[in-house]
N, C-alpha and C positions, 0 to 999 in steps of 0.2 A: 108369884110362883118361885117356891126356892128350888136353885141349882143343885144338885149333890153333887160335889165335886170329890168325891172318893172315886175308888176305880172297883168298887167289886160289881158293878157289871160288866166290865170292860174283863175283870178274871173270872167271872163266869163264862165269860164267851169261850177262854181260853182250857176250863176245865174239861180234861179229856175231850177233848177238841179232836175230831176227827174231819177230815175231807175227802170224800170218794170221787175219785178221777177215772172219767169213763174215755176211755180214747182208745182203739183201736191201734194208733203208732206206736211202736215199743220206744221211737226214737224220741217222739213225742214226752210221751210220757220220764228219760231219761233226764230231760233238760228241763219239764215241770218240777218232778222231785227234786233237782239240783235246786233250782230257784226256790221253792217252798220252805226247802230246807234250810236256805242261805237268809231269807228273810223272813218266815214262820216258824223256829225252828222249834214254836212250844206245839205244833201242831202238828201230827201223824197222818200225812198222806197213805192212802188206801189206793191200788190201783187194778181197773181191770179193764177188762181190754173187748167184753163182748155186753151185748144187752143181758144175754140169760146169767154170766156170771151178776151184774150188778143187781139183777133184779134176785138172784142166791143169795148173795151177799145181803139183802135189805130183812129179805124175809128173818135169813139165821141172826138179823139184830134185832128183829120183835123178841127174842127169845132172851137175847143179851141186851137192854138195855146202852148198858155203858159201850157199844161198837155202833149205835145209833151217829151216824155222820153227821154234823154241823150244817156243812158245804157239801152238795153236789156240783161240780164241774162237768160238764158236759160235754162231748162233740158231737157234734150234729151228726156227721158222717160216720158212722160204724158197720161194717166201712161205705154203705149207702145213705143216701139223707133221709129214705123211709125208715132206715135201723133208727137213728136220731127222732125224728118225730115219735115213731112207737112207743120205744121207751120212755120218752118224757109224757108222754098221754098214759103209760101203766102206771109210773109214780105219781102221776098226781091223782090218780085214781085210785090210788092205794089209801086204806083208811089213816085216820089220825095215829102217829105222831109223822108217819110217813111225808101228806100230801101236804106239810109245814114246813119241810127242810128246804134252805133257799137251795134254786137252781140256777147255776152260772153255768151262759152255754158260751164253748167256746167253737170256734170255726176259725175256717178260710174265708168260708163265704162272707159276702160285702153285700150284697145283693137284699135291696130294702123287703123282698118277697118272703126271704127268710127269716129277716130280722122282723118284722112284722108279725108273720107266722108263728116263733118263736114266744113274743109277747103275748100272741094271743091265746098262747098254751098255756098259759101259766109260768114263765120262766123271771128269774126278780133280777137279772141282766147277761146283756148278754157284747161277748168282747170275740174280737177278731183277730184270732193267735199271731202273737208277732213271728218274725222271722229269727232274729238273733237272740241270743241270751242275756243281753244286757237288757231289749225290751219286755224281755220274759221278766227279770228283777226287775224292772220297771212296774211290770202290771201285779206282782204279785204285795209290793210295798204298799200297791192303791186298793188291793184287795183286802192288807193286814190292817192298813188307815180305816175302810170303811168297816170291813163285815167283822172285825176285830176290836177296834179300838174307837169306833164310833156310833154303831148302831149297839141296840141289846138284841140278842137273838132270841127266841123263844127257848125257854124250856120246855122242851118234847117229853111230852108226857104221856103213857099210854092211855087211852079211854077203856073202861072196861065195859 
């Protein structure tokens, strides 16, 4: 088996790279961007803050191609855990190129009920929001290593 040791799927990953960050905390969301920014900074975070916006947002990038998200980012709590379960059950119910976009769910919750639940939605992982901003560039560095710089992402393609 040969290696390809070039990197153009590692810059495909990167090409117009979008992430959609669903979290209801505006405060949340101010120290995601920081961190994104500080170590993804080839990548355009998108942010909104309710299910119906995200799920506007998904529909109005069938139509735009190139605003199609990479990353979903999740919280479970919007600002209830039934908001968070719903929404990740509409997107993955949503037709192709939609119910292929990874979802990273983020929380407080610890509780194996949810993180089990989680998995058995369809979510491709799932991490437990840090407290401080250094462990926010902590997780965001192991985000850029894996779903960046180590996996290839699918090219999302519409089905006609």
């Amino acid at each position: 088996m040969k290696v390809n040791n070039d990197s153009s799927a590692r810059k495909a990953n990167f090409r117009r790279a979008k992430v959609l960050v669903i979290d209801d905390n505006k405060d949340h969301w101010v120290v995601i961007q920081k961190a994104m920014l500080t170590i993804l900074p080839e990548v355009t975070p998108v942010w909104v803050d309710t299910p119906e916006q995200a799920l506007a947002l998904l529909k109005e990038a069938s139509y735009q191609e190139w605003d199609m998200p990479k990353l979903i980012l999740l919280d479970l709590y919007l600002p209830e855990r039934n908001d968070g379960w719903q929404l990740l059950k509409q997107i993955k119910a949503m037709s192709s190129p939609f119910d292929h976009i990874p979802i990273v769910m983020l929380s407080s919750s610890e509780t194996n009920i949810d993180i089990t639940e989680a998995y058995t939605l369809g979510i491709s992982s799932y991490l437990v929001k840090p407290i401080d901003f250094k462990d926010w560039l902590t997780y965001f560095t192991e985000i850029r290593q894996y779903w960046w710089e180590t996996v290839t992402l699918p090219l999302l393609q519409y089905k006609l």
